[in-house]
GURO-305665 format. One line per 2 residues: number of its first residue (from 1); their letters; for each residue y, z, x of N, C-alpha, C. Coordinates in steps of 0.1 Angstrom, whole numbers, plus 5000, padded with zeros to 4 digits. Layout:
NUM = a = Y Z X Y Z X Y Z X  ...
***
This chain:
1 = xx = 5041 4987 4832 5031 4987 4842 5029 5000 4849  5018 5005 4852 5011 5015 4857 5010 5018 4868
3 = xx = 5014 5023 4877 5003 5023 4891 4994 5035 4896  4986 5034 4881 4975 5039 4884 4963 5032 4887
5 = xx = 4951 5041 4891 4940 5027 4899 4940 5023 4883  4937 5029 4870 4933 5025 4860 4942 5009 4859
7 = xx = 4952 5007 4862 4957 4992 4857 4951 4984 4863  4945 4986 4877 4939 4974 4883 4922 4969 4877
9 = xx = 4921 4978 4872 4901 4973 4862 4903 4954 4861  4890 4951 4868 4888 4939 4868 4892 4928 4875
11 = xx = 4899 4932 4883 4907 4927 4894 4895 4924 4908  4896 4918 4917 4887 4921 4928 4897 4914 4942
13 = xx = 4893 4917 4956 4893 4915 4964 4894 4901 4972  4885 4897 4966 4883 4883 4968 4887 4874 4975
15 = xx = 4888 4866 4988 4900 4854 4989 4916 4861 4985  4920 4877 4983 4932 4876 4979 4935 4871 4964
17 = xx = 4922 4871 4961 4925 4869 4945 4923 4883 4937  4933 4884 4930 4936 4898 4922 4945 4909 4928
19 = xx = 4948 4902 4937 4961 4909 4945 4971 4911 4936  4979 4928 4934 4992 4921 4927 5002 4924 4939
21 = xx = 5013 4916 4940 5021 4915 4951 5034 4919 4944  5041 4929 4951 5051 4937 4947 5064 4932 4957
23 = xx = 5066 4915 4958 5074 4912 4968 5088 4911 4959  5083 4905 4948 5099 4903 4939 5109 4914 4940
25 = xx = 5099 4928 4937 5104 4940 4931 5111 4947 4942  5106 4943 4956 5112 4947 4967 5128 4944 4966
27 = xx = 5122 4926 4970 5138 4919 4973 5143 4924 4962  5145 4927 4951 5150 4933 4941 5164 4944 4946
29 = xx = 5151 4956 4953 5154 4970 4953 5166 4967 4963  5160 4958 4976 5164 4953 4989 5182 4948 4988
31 = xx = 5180 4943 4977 5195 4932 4975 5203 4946 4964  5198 4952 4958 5207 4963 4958 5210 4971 4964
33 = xx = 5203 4975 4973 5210 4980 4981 5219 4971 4993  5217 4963 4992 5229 4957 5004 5245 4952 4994
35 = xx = 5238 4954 4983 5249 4950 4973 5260 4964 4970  5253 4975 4975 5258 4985 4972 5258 4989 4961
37 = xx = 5246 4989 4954 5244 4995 4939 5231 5006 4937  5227 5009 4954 5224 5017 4956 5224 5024 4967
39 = xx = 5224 5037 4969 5224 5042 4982 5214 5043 4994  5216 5048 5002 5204 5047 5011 5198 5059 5009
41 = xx = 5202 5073 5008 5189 5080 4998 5178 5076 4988  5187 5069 4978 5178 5067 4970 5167 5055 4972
43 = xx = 5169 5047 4984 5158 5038 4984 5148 5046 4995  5158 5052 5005 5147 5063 5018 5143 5072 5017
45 = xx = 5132 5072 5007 5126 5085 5002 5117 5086 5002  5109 5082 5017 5090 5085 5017 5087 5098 5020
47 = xx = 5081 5101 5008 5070 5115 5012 5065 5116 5027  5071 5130 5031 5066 5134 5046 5050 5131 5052
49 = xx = 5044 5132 5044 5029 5131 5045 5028 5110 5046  5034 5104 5038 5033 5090 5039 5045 5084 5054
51 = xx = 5049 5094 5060 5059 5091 5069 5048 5094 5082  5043 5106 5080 5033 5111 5091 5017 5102 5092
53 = xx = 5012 5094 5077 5004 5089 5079 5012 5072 5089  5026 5069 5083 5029 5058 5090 5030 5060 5106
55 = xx = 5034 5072 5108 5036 5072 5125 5021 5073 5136  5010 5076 5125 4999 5082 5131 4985 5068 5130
57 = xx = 4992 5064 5121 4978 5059 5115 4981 5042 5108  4996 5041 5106 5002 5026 5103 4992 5018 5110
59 = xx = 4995 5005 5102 4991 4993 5109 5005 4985 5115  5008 4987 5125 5025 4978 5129 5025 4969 5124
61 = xx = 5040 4963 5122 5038 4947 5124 5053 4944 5126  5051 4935 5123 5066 4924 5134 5078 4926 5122
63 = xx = 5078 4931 5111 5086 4926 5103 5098 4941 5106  5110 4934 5102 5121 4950 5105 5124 4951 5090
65 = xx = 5126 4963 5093 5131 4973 5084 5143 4970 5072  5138 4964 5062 5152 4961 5056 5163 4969 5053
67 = xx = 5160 4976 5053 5173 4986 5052 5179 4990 5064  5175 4995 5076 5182 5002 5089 5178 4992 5096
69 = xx = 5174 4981 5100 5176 4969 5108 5170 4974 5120  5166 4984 5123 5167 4992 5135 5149 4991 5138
71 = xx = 5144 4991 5135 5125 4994 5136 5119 4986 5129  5109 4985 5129 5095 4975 5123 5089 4983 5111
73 = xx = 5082 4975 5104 5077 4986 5092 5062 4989 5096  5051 4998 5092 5043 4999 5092 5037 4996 5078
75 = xx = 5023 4994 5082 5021 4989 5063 5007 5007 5063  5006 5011 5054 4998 5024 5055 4990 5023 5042
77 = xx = 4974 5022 5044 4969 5016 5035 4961 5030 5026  4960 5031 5014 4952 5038 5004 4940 5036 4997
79 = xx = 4936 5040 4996 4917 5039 4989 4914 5050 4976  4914 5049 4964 4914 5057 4951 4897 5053 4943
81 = xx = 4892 5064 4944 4877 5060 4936 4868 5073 4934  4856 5068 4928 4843 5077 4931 4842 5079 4942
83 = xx = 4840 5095 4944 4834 5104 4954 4847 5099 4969  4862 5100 4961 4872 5100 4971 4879 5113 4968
85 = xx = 4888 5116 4973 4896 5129 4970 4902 5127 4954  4909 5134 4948 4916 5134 4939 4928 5125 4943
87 = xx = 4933 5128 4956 4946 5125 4963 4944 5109 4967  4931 5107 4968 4928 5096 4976 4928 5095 4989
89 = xx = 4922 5088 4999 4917 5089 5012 4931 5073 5016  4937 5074 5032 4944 5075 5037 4934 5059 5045
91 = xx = 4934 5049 5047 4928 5042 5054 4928 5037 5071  4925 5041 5079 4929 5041 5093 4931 5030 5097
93 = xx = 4916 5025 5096 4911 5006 5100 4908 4997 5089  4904 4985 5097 4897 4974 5093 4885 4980 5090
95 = xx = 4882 4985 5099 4860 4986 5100 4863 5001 5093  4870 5009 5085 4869 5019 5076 4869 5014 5061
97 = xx = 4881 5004 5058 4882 4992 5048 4867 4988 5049  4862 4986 5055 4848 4975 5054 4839 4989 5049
99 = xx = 4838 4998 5057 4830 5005 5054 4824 5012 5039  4838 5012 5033 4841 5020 5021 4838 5008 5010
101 = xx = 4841 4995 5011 4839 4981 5007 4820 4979 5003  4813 4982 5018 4798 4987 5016 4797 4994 5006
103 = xx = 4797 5005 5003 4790 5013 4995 4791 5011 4980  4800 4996 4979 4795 4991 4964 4809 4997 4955
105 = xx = 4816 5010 4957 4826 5018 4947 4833 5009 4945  4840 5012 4935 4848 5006 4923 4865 5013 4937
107 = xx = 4868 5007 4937 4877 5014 4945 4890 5008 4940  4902 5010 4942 4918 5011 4941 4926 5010 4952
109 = xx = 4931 5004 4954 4938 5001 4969 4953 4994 4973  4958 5003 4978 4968 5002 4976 4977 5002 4989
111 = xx = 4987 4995 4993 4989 4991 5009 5006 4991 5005  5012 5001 5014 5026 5010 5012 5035 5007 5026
113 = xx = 5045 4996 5026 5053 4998 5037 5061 5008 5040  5064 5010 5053 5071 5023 5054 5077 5020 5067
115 = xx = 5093 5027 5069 5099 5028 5080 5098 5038 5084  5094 5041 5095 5092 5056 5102 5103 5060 5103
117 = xx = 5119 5055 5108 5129 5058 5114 5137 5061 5102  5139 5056 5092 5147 5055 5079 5142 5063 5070
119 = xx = 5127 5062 5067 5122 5068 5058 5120 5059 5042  5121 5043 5045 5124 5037 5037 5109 5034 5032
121 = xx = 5104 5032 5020 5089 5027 5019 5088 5021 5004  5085 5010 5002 5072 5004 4988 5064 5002 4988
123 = xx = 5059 5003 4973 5042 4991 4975 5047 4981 4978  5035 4974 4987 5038 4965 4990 5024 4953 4981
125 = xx = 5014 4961 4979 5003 4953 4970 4993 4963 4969  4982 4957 4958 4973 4966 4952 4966 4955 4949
127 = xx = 4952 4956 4956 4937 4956 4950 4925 4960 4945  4922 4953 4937 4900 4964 4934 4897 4961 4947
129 = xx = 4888 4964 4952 4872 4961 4961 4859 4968 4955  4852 4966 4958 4835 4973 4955 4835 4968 4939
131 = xx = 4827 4975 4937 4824 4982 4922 4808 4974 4921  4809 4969 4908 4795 4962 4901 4794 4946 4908
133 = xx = 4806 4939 4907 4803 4931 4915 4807 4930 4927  4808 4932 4937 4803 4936 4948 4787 4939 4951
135 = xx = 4781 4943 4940 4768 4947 4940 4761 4937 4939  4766 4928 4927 4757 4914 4926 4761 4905 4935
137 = xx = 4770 4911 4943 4770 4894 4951 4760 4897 4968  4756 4910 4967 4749 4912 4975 4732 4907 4979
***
């Protein structure tokens, strides 16, 4: 599996239908490390730039930190498409999600927990939005 926007083609938004949900892969990573089969470097390794979008621009939420027990995670959302950066655009809000959803694009999206204090982060899920149908259902 890929995580490129290319794997998600066909996929949509919908009701949360076409969501893929990266919760197994977590508790996975999660239970090894508490098992001690990995370290805490190797799971606390968010890019500075994904640490600075979490402290700036996260969406909080109530859940802690599985690894440092200490802080909440932020969830920091991504947007990949036509007429977006190469890098891809950084999602602030709700009403910026909506906005970008308008204009019909085939879009990639991707929503990244992160601990600001640890540095700990995964996908947490990936969806399409826009594209062609989005267009017909308008």
């Amino acid at each position: 599996m890929t995580f490129r926007p290319e794997s998600l083609r066909g996929a949509t938004a919908d009701n949360g239908a076409g969501q893929i949900d990266y919760r197994l892969a977590r508790k996975m990573v999660v239970d090894q490390f508490h098992a001690g089969r990995l370290s805490r470097v190797e799971v606390c390794d968010a890019h500075p730039e994904l640490l600075r979008a979490a402290r700036n621009v996260g969406e909080a939420t109530a859940e802690d930190c599985p690894i440092c027990e200490e802080s909440k995670v932020v969830l920091v959302s991504y947007a990949f498409g036509p007429r977006l950066p190469a890098s891809g655009t950084c999602v602030t809000s709700r009403a910026q999600m909506a906005k970008l959803a308008r204009h019909g694009r085939d879009l990639a999206c991707y929503v990244v927990e992160v601990c600001p204090e640890c540095s700990w982060n995964h996908l947490a899920r990936t969806f399409r939005m826009g594209g062609r149908a989005a267009s017909v259902r308008r």
